[in-house]
ROPATI-967553 format. One line per field, with one value per residue (C-alpha): x, y, z negated; residue in one letter. Coordinates in pm, whole numbers, plus 32768, in hexadecimal, padded with zeros to 4 digits. Each point is the difference from the previous one (the first is absolute). Example, Ala and Ser with C-alpha at 12.3 -4.5 7.8 and 13.67 -1.06 7.14 Angstrom:
2
X 84CE:8089
Y 7E3E:8158
Z 7CF4:8042
aa a:s
END
This chain:
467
X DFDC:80B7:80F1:7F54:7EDE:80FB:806A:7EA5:7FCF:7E92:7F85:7EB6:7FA0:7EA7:7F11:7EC3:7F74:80A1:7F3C:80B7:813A:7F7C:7F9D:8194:8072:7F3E:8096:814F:7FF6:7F94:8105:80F8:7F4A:8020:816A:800C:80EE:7F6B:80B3:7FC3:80AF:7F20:811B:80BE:7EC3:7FA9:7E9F:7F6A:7E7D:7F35:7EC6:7F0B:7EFE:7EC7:7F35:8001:8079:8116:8053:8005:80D6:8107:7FD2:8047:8134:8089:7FE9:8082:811F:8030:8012:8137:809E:8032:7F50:7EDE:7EE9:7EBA:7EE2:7F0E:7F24:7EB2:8031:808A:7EC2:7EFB:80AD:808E:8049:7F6E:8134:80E8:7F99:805C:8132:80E6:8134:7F58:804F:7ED6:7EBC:7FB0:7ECB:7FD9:7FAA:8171:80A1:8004:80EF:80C6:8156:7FAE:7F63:812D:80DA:7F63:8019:814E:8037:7F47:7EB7:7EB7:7F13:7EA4:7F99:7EBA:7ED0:7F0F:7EC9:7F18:80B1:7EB0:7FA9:80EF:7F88:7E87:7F1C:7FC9:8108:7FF3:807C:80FA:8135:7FFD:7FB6:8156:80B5:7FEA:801F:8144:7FD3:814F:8088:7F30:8133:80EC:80D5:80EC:801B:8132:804C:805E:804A:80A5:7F14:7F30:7EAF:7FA3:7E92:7F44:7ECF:7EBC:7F25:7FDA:7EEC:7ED5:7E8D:7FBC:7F7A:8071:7FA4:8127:8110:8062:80EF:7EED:7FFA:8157:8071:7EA4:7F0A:8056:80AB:807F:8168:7FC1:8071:8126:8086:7FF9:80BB:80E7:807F:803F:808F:80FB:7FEC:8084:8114:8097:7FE5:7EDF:7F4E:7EDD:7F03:7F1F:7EDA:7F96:7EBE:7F15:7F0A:8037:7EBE:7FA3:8102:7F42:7ECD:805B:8092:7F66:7FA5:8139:80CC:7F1F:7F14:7FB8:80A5:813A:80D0:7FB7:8098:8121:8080:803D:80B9:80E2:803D:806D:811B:8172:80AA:7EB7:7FF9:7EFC:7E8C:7FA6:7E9B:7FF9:7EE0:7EB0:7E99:7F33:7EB1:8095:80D2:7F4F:800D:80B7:8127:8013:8006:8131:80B1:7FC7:8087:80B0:8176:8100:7ECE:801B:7F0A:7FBF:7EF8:801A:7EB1:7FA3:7EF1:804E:7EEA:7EF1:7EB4:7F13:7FBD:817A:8016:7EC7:807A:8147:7F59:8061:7F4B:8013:7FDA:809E:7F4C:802F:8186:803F:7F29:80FC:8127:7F45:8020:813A:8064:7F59:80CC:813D:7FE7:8180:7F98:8097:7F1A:802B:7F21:8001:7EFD:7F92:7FB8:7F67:7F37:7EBF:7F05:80B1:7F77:808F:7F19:8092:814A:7F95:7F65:816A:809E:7F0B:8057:8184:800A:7EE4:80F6:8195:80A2:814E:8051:7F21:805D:7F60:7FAD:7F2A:7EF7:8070:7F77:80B1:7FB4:7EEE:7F60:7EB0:802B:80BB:7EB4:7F72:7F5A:802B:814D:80D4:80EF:8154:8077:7EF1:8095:8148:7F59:7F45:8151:80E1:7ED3:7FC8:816E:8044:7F0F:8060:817A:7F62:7F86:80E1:80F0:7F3B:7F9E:8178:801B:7F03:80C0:813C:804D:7F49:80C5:807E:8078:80F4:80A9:816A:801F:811A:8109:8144:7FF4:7E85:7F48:7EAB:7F0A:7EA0:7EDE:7EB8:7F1C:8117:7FF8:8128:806B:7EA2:7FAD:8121:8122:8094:8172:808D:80CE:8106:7FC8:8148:807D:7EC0:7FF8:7F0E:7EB2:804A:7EB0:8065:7F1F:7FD7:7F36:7FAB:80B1:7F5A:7FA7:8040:7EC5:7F9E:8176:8034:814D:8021:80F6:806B:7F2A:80F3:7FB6:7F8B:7F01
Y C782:8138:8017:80F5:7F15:7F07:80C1:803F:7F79:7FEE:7F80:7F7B:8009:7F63:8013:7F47:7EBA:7ED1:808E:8125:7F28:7F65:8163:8063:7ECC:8045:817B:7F6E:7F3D:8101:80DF:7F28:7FB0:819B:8019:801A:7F6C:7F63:8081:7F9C:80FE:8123:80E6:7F86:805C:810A:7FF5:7F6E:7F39:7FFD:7F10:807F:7F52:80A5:7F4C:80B7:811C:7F1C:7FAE:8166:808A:7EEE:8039:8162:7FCE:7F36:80EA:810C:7F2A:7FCC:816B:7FFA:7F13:8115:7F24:8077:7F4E:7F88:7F6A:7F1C:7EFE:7FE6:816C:808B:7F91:8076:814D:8071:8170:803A:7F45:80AF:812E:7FB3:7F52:80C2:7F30:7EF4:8059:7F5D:7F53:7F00:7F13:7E9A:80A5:8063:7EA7:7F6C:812E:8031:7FE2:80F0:80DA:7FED:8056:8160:7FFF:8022:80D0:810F:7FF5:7FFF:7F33:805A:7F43:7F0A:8054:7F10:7F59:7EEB:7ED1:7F13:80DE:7F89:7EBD:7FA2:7FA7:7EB8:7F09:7F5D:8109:8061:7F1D:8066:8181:7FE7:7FC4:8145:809A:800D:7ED6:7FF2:7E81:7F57:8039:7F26:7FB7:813F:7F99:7FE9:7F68:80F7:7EED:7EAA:7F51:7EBE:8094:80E9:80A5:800A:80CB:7F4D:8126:8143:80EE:7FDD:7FF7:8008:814A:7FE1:8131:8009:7FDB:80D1:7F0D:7FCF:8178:7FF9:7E9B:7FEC:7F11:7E68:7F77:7EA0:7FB1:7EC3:7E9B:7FD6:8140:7FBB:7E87:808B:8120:7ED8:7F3C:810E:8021:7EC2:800A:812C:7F3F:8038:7ED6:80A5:80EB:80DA:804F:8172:80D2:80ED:7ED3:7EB9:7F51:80BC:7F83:7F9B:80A5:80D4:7EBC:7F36:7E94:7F93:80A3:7F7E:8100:801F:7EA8:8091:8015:7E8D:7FAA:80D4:7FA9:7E9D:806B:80F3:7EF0:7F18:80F0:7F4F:80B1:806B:7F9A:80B4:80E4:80E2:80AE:8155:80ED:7F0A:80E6:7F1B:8059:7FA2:7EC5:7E9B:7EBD:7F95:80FF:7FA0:7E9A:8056:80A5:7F22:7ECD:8025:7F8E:8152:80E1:8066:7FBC:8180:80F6:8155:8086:8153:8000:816E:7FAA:7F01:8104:7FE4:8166:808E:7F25:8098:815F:7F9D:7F72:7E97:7EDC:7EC4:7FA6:7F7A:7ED1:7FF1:8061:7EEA:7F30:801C:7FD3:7EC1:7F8A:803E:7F47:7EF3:7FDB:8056:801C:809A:80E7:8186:8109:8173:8134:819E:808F:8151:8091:8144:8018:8121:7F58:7EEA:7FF0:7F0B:7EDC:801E:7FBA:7EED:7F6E:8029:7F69:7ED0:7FCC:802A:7EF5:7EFB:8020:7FAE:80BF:8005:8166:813C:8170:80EC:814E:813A:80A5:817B:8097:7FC7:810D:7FFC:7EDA:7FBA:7FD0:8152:80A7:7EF3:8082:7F81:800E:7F0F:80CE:7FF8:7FB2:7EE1:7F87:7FE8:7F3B:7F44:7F91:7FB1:7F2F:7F4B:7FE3:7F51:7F0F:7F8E:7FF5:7EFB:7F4C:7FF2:7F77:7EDD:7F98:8026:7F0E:7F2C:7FCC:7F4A:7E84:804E:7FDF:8115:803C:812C:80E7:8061:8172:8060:7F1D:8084:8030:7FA4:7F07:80D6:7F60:8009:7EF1:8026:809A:810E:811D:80C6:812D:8006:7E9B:7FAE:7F1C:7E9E:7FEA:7ED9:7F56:7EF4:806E:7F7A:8080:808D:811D:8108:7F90:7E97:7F58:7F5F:7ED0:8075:7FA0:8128:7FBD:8169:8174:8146:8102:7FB2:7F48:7EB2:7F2F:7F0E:7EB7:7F51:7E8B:7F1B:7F4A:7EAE:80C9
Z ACF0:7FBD:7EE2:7F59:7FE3:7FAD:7EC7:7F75:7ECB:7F40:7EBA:7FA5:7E6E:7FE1:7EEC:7F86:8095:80E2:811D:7FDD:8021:8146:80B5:7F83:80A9:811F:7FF5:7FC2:814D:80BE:7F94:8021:817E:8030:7FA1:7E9A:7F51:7E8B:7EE3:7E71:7F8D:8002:7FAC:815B:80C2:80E7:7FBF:7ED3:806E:7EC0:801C:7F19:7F18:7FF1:7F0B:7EB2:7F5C:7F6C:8144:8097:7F0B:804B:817D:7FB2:7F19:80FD:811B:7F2B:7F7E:8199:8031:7F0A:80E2:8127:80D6:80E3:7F56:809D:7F4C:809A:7F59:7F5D:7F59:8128:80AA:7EE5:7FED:8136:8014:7E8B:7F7E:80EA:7F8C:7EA5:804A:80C7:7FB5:8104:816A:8068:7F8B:8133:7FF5:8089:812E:8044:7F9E:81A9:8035:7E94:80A9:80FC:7ED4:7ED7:815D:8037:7E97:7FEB:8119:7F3C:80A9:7F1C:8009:7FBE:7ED4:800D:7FC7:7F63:8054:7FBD:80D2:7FBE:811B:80D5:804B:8059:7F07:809A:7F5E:8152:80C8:7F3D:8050:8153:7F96:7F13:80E4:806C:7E87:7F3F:7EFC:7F3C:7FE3:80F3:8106:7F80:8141:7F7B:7EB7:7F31:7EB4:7F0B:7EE4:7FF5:7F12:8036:800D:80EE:8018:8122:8060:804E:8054:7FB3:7F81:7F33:802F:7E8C:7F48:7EB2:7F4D:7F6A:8137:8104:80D6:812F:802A:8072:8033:80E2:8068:7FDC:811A:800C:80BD:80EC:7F89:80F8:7FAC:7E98:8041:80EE:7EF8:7F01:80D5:7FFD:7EB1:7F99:8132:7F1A:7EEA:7F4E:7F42:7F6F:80AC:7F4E:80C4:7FC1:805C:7F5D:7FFD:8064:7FEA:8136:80BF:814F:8001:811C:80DD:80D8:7FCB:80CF:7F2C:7EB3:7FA1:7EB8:7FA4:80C0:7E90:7FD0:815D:7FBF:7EB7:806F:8130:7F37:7EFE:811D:80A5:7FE5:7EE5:7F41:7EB2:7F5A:808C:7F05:804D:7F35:7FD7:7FEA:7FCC:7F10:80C4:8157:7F96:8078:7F98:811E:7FDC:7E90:8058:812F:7F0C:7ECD:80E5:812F:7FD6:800A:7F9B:7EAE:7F36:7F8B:7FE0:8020:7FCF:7FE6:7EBC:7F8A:7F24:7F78:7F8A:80FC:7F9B:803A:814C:8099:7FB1:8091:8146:7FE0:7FAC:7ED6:7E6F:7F11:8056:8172:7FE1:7EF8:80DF:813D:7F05:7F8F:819B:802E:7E9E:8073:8136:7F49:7EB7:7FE1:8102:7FCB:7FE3:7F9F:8041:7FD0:7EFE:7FF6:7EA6:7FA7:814E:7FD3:7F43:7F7F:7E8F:7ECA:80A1:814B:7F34:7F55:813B:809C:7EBF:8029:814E:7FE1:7ECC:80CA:8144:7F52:8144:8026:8039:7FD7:806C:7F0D:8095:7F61:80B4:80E0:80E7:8167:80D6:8115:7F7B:7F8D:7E84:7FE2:7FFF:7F07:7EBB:7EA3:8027:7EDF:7F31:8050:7ED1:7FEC:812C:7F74:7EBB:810D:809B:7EF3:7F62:8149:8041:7EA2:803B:815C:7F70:7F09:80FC:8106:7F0A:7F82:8185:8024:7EE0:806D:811B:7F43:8085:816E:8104:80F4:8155:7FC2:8107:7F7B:803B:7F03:7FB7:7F1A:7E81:8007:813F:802C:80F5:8030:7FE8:80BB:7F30:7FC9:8132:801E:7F05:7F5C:7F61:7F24:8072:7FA1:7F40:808C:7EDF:8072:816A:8092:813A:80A8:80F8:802D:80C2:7FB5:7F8B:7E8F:7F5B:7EA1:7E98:7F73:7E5C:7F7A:804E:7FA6:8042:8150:806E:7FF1:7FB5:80EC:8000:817D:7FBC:8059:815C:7EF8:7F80
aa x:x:x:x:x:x:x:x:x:x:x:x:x:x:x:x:x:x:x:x:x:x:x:x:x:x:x:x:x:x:x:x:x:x:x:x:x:x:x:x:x:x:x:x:x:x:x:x:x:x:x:x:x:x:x:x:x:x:x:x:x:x:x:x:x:x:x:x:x:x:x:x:x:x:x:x:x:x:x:x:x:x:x:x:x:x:x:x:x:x:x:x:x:x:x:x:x:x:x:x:x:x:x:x:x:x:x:x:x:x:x:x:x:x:x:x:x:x:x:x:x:x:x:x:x:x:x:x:x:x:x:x:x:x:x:x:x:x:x:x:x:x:x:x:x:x:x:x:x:x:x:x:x:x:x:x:x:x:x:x:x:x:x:x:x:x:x:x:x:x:x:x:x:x:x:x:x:x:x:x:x:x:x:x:x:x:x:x:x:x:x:x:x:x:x:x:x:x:x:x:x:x:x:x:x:x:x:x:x:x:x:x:x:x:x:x:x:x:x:x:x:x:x:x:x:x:x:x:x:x:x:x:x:x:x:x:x:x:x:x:x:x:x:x:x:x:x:x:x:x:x:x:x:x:x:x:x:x:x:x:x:x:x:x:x:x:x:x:x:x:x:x:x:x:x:x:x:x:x:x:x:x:x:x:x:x:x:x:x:x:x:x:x:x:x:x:x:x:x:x:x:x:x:x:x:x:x:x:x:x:x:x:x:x:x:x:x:x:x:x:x:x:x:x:x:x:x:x:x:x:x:x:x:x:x:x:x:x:x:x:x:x:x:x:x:x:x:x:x:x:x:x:x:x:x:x:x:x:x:x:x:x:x:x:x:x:x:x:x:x:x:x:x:x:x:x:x:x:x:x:x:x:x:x:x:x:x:x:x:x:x:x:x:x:x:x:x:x:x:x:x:x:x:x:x:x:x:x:x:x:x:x:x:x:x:x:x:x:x:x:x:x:x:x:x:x:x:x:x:x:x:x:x:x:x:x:x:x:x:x:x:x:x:x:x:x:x:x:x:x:x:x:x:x:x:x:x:x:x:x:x:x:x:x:x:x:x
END
């Protein structure tokens, strides 16, 4: 290695969701494989990597502040990620403080890229397409087509921790076959591929050798996990086989299973989850909403009645069991009895976290050329009524919770011990205050009694090893 490659120094700011974190990681060891030397400091970089979120407009804007604040650095700056992807050239064009736009397609050869980079030499910017094209239409096929396709964070050999934390996510599968009316992730995150079994084990095997305790399994949808296997490697029961495994690996505390669909989750899955020791016993499922009438115009499937139903299932299993969910308010159509039909589910279900999100149109998708459009000033009414409500609610199962007890993860010890149970994901489900926590160190697991909460937190006491 030449010195000059020896002295090149690159920064990667990420944005949006943990499987944006694993495709940086993945980046990050394959810069570091190609020369690069990781720097935190974005300031002491040569060129500034910005992985984008491409979700919503909230999430555009901050993908765009932060490769603008890059720019200030002096840095070259390169943006890649979901709205690098969806945008290509269009958002070159509009941003020429980026020195280049690359897609997923160039992430194999990104050290080789950022190096002509700074050199001087342009690179021509990507230009978008549908990538459920990519791959065959046949779930079958398709694990042997991908391997010909760029899928970022299925090739984890390269990859490189950029944290030091005890829980570490790690991708599943990629892609969606889903066509939400609403969404536009399977237009540029592509068609649903699975990652095989032993690929998935051996990754957290290496994990937990860097020290991570918790794993966070990520996809656009993991109830499909396996339907593009074979039987050897378990088919559609193939998320049932591998939780267990996971859960088993020396140094694995914790399995966390995010991203459930409600139509696609079986009674099998809920009953791996709800019981198999170092699984926790938590639900993310995807409602969005509980009209039939706003679910059918959103493409998806379920009721009030057959989404408290499945929370009734897994309550029975577990009756502590986590669960939280996204809702969509202000979707086109949606009238005042849609609302209350979403008010009656959210009170019948007592979930433990809900993400409250109005109704806009994403470009490209279905819904964005929907009629009877809500106003958006009913929207916002929509969402603050919504939101009130499931802050009620989430604070009384909180409460409800007080004298259970809890398995907690230390992840902040000083002033104030903060840890995490299992019905509590991380950064969105609300945390547990250790009191009287002793000396503990982050990602040790901590028997408490929860004594009280605060919203959606709970304070939690060490029980003492008598009981």
């Amino acid at each position: 290695m030449s010195a000059a490659a020896e002295s090149r120094r690159v920064s990667l700011l990420t944005l949006g969701c943990a499987r944006n974190e694993v495709d940086s990681e993945e980046l990050a060891g394959r810069l570091a494989a190609g020369g690069w030397q990781l720097s935190e400091d974005p300031e002491d970089a040569e060129v500034i990597v910005v992985n984008t979120c491409g979700f919503v407009e909230s999430a555009k804007k901050d993908s765009v502040d932060t490769l603008l604040a890059a720019a200030d650095t002096g840095a070259k700056v390169v943006a890649v990620g979901c709205m690098a992807e969806r945008y290509g050239a269009e958002l070159a064009d509009s941003l020429p403080e980026a020195d280049a736009v690359l897609g997923f397609d160039h992430y194999p050869d990104l050290a080789e890229r950022l190096g002509e980079i700074v050199s001087g030499h342009k690179i021509a910017s990507h230009t978008p397409g549908d990538r459920r094209k990519l791959l065959p239409i046949s779930p079958v096929e398709r694990p042997t087509a991908a391997a010909e396709v760029s899928v970022p964070g299925h090739g984890w050999i390269p990859r490189a921790r950029l944290g030091t934390g005890p829980v570490a996510a790690l991708k599943i599968a990629s892609g969606c076959d889903r066509r939400c009316s609403f969404c536009a992730i399977p237009s540029f995150r592509g068609s649903f591929v699975s990652r095989k079994p032993d690929d998935i084990v051996a990754e957290a095997a290496w994990l937990a050798g860097e020290g991570v305790k918790e794993l966070f399994l990520v996809s656009e949808n993991s109830t499909s996990y396996g339907k593009d296997l074979s039987r050897e490697d378990g088919g559609t029961q193939a998320l049932e086989r591998l939780l267990p495994r996971l859960a088993a690996i020396d140094g694995i505390e914790r399995v966390r299973v995010s991203y459930l669909q409600p139509a696609e989750t079986r009674p099998d899955l809920v009953r791996t989850i709800a019981t198999t020791p170092g699984v926790a016993d938590y639900f993310d499922l995807s409602f969005q909403h509980s009209s039939e009438t706003v679910l059918r115009r959103m493409r998806r499937f379920g009721s009030t009645d057959s989404f408290l139903a499945l929370i009734g299932q897994i309550r029975e299993l577990s009756p502590a069991a986590g669960i939280r969910t996204n809702v969509i308010v202000g979707f086109p159509g949606e009238t005042e009895e849609d609302v209350a039909e979403l008010e009656r589910f959210l009170t019948g279900a007592r979930l433990d976290a809900v993400g409250v999100f109005g109704y806009s149109d994403e470009d490209g998708t279905e819904a964005e050329g929907f009629e009877a459009k809500v106003d958006p000033e009913l929207v916002a009414e929509r969402v603050t009524k919504i939101s009130g409500l499931v802050e009620e609610l989430t604070a009384q199962r909180a409460e409800d919770r007080v004298g259970e007890l809890v398995d907690v993860m230390i992840e902040e010890t000083g002033d104030e011990v903060v840890g995490r149970a299992a019905h509590q994901a991380p950064e969105v489900d609300g945390a547990c205050i250790v009191l009287d926590a002793g000396d503990v160190a982050a990602g040790e697991f901590v028997r408490c009694r929860v004594v009280d909460s605060e919203g959606v937190d709970l304070l939690v006491r060490p029980e003492s090893e008598d009981g």
